[in-house]
C-alpha positions, 0 to 999 in steps of 0.5 A: 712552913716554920724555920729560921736560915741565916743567909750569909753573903758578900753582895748585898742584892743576893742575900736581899734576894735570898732573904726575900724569897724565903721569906715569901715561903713563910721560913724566918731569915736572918742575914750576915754579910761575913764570915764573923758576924755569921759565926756571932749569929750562929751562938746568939740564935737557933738556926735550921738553915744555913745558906752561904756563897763559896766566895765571901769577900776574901774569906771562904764559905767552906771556913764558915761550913767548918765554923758552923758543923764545929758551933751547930753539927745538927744544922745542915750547910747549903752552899751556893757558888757563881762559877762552882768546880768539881772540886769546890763541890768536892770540898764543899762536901769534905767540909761538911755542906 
């Protein structure tokens, strides 16, 4: 399996456990831990995935999943969330994931 996805989350050990996992499965990870440094990522490399917490350290992901269907609409957005709603979800899906 081929494939590049940007892991953007806050806490450290999630995004390391993310990282690992996907690597394991042959896919190509790179990370972010704010919602700035992804956007950076985002116009410096080619991404198929990008896979991001709800919650991003006083920023949202759902800004993020605006920013990258703005920057990349052909890259999809899977958002990921500790204590999700029906209306994150609602949201999550408003803003493009």
């Amino acid at each position: 399996m081929n494939g590049t996805v940007l892991v953007v989350d806050d806490d450290p050990d999630m995004r390391e456990l993310l990282q690992a996992s996907l690597k394991t499965r042959g896919l190509d990870v790179v990370t972010a831990s704010r919602l700035d440094a992804a956007v950076d990522l985002l116009r410096l490399r080619d991404v198929d995935l990008v896979l991001t917490d709800l919650m991003l350290d006083g920023e949202s992901g759902l800004t993020l999943c605006r920013r990258v269907n703005e920057l990349r609409p052909d890259v999809p957005v899977v958002m990921l969330a500790g204590f999700g709603t029906m209306e994150s979800a609602v949201a999550a899906i408003r803003a493009g994931a």
